[in-house]
Backbone as ProteinMPNN parsed JSONL, in Angstrom:
{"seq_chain_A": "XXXXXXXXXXXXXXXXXXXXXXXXXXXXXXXXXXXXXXXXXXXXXXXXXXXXXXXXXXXXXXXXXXXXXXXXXXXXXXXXXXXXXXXXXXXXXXXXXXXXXXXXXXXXXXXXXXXXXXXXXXXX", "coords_chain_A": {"N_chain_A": [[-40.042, 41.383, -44.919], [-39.069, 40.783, -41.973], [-38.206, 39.477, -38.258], [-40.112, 39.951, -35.777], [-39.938, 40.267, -32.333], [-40.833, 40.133, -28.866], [-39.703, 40.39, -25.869], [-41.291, 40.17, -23.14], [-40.193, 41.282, -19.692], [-41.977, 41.791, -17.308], [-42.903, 39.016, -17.12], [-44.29, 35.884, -16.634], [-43.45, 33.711, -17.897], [-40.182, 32.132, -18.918], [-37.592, 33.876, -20.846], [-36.253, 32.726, -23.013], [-38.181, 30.865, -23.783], [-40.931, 32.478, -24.459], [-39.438, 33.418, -26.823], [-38.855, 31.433, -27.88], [-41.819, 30.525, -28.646], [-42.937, 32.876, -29.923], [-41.104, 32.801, -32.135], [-41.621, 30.141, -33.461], [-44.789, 30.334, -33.791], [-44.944, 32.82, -35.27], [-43.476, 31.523, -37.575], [-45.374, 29.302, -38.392], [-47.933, 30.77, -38.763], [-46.796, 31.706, -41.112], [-45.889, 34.358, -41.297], [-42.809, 34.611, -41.168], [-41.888, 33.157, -43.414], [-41.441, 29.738, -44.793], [-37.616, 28.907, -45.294], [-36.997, 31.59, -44.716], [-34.168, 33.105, -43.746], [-32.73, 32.885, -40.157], [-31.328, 35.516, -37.689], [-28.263, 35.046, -36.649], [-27.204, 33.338, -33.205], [-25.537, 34.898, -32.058], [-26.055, 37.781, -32.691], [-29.344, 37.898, -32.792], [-29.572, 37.884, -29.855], [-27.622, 39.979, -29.023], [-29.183, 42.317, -30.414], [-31.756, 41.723, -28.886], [-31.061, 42.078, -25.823], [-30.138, 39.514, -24.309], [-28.533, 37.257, -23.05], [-26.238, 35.152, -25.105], [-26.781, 32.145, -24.412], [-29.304, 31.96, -23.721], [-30.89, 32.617, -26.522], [-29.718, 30.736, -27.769], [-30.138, 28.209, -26.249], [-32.943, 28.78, -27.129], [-33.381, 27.989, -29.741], [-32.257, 25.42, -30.27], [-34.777, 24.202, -28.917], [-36.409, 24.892, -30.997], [-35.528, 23.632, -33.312], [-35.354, 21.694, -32.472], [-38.228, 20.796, -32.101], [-38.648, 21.145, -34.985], [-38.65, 23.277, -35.906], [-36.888, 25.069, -37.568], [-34.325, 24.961, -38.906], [-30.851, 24.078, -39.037], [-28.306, 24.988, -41.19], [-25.042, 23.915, -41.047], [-22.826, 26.273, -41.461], [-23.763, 27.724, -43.099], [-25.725, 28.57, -42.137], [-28.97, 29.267, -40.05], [-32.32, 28.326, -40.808], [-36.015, 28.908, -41.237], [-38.088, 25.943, -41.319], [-39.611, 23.429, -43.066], [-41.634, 23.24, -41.496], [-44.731, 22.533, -40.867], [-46.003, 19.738, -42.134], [-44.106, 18.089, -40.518], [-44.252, 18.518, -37.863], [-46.847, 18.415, -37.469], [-47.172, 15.198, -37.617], [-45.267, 14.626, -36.186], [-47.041, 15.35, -33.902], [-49.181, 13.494, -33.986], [-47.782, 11.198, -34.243], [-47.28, 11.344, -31.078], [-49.451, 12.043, -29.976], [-50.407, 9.329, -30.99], [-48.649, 7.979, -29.469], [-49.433, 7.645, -26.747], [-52.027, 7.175, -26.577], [-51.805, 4.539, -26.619], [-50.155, 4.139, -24.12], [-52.437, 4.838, -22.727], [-54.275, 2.609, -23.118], [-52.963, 0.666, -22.204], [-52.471, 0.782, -19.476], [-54.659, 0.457, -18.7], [-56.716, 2.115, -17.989], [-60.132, 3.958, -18.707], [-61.51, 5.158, -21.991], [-62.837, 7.937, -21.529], [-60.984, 8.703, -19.346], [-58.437, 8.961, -20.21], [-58.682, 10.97, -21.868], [-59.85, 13.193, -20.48], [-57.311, 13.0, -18.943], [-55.674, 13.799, -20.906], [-56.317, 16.499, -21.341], [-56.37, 17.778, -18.651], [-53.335, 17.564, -18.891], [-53.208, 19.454, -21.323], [-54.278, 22.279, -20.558], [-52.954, 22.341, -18.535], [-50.352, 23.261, -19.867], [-50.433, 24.896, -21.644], [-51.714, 27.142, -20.344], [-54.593, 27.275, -19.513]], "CA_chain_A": [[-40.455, 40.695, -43.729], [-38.476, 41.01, -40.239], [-38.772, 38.857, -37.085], [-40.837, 40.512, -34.501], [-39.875, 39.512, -31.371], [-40.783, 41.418, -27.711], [-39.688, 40.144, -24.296], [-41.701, 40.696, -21.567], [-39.815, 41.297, -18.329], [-42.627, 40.954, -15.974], [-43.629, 37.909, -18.049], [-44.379, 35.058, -15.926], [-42.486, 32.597, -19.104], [-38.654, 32.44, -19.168], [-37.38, 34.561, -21.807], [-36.438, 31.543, -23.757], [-39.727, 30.333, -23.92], [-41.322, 34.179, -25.005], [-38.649, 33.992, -27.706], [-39.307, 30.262, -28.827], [-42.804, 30.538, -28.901], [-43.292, 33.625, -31.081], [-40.87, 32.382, -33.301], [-42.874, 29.115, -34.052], [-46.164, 31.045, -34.002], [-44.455, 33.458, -36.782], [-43.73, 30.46, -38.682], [-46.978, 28.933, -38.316], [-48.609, 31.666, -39.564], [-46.048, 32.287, -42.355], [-44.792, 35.688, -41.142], [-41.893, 34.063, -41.307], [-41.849, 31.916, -44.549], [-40.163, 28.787, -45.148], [-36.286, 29.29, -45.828], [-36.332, 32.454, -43.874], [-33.06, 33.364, -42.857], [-33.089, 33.47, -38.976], [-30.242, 35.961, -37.335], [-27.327, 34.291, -35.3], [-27.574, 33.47, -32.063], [-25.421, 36.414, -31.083], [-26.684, 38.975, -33.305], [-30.582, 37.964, -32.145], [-28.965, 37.839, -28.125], [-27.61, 41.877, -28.828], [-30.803, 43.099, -30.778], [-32.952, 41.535, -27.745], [-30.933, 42.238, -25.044], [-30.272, 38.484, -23.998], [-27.517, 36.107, -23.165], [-26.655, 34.355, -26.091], [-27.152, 30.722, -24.436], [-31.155, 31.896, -23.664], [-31.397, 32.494, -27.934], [-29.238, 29.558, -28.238], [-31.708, 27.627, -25.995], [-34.905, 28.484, -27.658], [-33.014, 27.567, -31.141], [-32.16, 23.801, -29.975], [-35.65, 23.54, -28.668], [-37.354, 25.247, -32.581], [-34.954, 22.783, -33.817], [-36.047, 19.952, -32.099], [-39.681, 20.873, -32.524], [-39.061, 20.802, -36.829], [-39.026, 24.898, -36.475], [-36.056, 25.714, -37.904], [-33.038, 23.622, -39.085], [-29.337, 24.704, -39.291], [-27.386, 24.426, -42.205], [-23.79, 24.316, -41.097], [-21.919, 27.708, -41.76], [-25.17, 28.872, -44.247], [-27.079, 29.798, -41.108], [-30.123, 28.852, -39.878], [-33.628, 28.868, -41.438], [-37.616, 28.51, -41.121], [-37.965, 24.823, -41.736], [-41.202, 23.532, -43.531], [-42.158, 22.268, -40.23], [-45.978, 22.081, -41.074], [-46.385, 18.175, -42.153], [-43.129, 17.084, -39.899], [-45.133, 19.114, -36.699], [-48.372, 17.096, -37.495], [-46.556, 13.848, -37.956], [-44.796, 14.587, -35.031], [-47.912, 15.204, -33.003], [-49.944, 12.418, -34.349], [-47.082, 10.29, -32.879], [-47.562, 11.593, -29.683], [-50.941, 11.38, -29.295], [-50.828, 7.598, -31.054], [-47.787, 6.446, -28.018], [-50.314, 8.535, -25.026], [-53.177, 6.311, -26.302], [-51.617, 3.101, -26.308], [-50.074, 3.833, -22.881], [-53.282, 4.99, -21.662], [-54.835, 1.686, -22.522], [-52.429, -0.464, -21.909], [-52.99, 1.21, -18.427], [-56.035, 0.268, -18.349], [-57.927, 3.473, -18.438], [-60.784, 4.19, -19.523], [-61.47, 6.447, -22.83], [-62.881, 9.331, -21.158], [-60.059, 9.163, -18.466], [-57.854, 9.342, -20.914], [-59.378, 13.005, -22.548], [-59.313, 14.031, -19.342], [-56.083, 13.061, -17.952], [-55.085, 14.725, -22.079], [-57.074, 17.882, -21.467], [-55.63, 18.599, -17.97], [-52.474, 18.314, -19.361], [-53.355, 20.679, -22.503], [-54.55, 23.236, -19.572], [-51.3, 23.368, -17.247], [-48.936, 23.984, -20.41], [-51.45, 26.282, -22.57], [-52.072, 27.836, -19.062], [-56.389, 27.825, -19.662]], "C_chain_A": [[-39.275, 40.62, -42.775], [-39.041, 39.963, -39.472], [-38.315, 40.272, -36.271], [-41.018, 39.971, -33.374], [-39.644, 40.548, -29.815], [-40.804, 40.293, -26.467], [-40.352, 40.809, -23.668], [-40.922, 40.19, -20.409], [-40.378, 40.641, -17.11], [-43.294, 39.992, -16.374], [-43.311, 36.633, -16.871], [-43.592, 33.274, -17.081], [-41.176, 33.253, -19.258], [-38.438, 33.483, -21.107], [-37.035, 33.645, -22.948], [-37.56, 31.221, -24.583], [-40.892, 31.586, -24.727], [-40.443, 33.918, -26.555], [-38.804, 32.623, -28.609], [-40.807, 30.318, -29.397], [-43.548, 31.903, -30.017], [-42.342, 33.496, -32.355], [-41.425, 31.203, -34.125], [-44.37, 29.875, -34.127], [-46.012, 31.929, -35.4], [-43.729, 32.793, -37.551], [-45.069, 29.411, -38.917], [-47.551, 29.835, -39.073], [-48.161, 32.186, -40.759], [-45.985, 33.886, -42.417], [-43.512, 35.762, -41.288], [-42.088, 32.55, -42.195], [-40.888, 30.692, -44.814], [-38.758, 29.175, -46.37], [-36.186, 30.735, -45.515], [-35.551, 32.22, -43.071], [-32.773, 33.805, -41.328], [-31.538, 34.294, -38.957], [-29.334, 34.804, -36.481], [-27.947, 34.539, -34.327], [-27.216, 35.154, -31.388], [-26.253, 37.619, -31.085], [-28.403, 39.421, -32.991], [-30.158, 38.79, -30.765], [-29.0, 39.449, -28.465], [-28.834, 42.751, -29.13], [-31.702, 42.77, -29.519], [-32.376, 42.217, -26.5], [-30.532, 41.154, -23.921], [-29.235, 37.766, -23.853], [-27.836, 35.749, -24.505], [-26.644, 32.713, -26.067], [-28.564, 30.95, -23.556], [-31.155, 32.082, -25.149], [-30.465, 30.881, -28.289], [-29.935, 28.594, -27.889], [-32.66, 27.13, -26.753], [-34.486, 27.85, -29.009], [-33.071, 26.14, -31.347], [-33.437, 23.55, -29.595], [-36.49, 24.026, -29.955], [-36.758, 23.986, -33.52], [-35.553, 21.718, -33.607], [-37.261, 19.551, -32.243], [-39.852, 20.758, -34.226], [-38.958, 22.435, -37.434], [-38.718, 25.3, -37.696], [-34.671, 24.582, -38.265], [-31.96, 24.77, -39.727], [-28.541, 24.179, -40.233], [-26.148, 25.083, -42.463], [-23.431, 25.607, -41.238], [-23.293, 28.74, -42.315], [-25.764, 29.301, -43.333], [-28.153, 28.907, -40.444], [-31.371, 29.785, -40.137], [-34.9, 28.246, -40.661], [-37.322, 26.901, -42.083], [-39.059, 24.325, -42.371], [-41.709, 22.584, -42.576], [-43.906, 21.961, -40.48], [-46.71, 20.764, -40.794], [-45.565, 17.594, -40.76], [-43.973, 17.814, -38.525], [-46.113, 18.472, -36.48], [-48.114, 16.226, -37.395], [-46.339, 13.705, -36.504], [-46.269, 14.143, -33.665], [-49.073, 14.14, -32.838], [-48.863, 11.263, -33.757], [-47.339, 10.032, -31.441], [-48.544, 11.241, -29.039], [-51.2, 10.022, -29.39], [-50.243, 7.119, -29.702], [-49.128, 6.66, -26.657], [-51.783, 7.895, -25.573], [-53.092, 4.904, -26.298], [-51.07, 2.962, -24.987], [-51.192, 4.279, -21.801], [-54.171, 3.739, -21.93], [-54.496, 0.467, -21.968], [-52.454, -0.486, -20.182], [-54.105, 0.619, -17.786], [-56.701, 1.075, -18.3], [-58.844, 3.281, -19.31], [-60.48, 4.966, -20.617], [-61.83, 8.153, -22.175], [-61.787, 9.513, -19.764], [-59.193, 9.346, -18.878], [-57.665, 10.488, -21.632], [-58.601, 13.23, -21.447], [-57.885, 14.567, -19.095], [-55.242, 14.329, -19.921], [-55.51, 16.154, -21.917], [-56.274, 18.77, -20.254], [-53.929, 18.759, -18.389], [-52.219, 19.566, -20.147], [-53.362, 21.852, -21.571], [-53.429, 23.806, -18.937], [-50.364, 23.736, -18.68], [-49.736, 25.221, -21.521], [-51.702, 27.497, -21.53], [-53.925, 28.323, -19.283], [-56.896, 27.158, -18.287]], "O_chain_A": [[-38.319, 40.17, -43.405], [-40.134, 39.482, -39.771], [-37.367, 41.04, -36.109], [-42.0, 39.261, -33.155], [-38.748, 41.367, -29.607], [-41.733, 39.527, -26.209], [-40.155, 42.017, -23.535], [-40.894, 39.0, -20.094], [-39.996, 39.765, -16.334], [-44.467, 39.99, -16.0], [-42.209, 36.509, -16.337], [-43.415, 32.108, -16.727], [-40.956, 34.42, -19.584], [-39.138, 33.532, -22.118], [-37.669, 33.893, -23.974], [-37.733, 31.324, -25.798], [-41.616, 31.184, -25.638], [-41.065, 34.379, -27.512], [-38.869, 32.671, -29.837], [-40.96, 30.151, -30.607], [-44.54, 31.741, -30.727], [-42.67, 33.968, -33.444], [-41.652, 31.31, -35.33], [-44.913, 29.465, -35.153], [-46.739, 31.8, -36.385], [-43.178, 33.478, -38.413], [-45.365, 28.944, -40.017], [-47.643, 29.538, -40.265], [-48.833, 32.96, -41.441], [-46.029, 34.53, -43.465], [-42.977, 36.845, -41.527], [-42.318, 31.394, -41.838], [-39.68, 30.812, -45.017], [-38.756, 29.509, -47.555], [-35.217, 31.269, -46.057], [-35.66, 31.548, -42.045], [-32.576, 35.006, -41.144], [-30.667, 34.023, -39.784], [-29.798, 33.882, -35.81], [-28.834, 35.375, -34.153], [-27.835, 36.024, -30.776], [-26.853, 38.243, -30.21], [-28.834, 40.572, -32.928], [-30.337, 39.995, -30.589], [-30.003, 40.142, -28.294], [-29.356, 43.606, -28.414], [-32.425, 43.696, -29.152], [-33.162, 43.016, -25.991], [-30.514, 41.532, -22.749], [-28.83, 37.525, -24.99], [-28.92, 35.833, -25.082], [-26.553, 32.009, -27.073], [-28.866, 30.089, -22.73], [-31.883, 31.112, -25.356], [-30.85, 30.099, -29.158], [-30.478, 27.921, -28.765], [-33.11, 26.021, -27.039], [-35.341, 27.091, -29.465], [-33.693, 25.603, -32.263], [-33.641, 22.37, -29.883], [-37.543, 23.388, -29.976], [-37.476, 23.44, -34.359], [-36.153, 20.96, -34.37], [-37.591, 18.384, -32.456], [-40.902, 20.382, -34.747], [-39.069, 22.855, -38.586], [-39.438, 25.697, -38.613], [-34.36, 23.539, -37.691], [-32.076, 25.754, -40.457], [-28.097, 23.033, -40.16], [-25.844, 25.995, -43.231], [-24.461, 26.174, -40.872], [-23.646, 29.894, -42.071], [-26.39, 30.356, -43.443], [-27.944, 27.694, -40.424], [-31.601, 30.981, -39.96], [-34.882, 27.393, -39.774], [-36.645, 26.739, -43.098], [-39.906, 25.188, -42.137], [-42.108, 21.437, -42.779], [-44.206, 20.824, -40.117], [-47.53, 20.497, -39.916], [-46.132, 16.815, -39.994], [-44.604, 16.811, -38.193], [-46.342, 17.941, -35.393], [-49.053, 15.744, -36.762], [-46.952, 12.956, -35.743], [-46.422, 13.179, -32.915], [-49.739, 13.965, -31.818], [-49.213, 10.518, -32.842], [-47.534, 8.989, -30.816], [-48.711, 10.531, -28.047], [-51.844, 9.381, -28.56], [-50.772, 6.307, -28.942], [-49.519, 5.802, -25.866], [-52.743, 8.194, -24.863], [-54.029, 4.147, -26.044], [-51.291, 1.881, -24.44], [-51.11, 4.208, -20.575], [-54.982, 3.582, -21.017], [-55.173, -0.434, -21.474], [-52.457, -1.564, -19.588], [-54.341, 0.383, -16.602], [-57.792, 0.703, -18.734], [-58.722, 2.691, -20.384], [-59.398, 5.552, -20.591], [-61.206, 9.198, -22.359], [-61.875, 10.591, -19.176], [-58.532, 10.075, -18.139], [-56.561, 10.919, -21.966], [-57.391, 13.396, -21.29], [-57.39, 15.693, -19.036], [-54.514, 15.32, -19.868], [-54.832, 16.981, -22.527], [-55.735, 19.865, -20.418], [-53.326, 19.823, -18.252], [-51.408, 20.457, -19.893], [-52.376, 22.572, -21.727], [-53.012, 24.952, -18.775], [-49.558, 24.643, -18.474], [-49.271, 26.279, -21.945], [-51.863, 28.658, -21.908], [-54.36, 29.472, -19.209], [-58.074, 27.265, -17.946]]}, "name": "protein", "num_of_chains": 1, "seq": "XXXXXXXXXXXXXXXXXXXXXXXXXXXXXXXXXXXXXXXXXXXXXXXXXXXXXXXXXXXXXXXXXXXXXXXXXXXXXXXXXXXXXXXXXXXXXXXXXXXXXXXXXXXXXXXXXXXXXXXXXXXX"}
C-alpha cells in the first residue's frame, strides 16, 4: 500500500486542502491503515512538487482533525482517528445545538442554518 495523492492545478481548492483531504479520505477508507507510516514533510513536498510549508500545513490541520499523530523523531502515522473523529463531531454538533437554542431559534432554523453551512464547505 502507497499514498495516492494528485494535485490538481486548475483545482479551484488550495493545494493544501487537495492534499489534506485525500489523505483523510484514504484513511477513512483504510487505504491507508492505522499506523501507516506517512512520508516527511519534505520528502512528500519533492514527490508532489510542493513547498514544504503547504505539506506541512495540511499535516497540522490531519493532526488536529485526529488524522494522523506525530511521534517525535519515529515519524508520523495514520492515527485511529475513527472513534476520536465521531467524538469529536458529536461535540460539535452538541455546542451548535445548545448555541442555537440558547439563541432562541427554532429547531428547523437550526437544520437549516446546519445544512447551509454543510453546502458552502461540501460545495453541494
Amino acid at each position: 500500500m502507497t499514498l495516492k495523492i494528485a494535485i490538481a492545478a486548475d483545482s479551484s481548492a488550495a493545494p493544501y486542502e487537495q492534499l489534506r483531504a485525500q489523505i483523510a479520505e484514504q484513511a477513512r477508507s483504510g487505504a491507508l491503515p492505522v499506523g501507516y507510516r506517512m512520508p516527511t514533510v519534505r520528502g512528500l513536498a519533492e514527490e508532489l512538487g510542493l513547498a514544504a510549508n503547504t505539506v506541512a500545513k495540511a499535516y497540522r490541520v490531519l493532526e488536529s482533525d485526529g488524522v494522523i499523530e506525530t511521534r517525535g523523531r519515529h515519524g508520523t502515522f495514520i492515527a485511529a482517528a475513527g472513534d476520536a473523529a465521531q467524538r469529536e463531531l458529536a461535540a460539535a454538533a452538541k455546542a451548535f445545538a445548545e448555541r442555537a437554542h440558547r439563541l432562541g431559534r427554532p429547531h428547523d432554523a437550526a437544520l437549516d442554518a446546519a445544512r447551509d453551512a454543510l453546502r458552502a464547505v461540501y460545495g453541494e
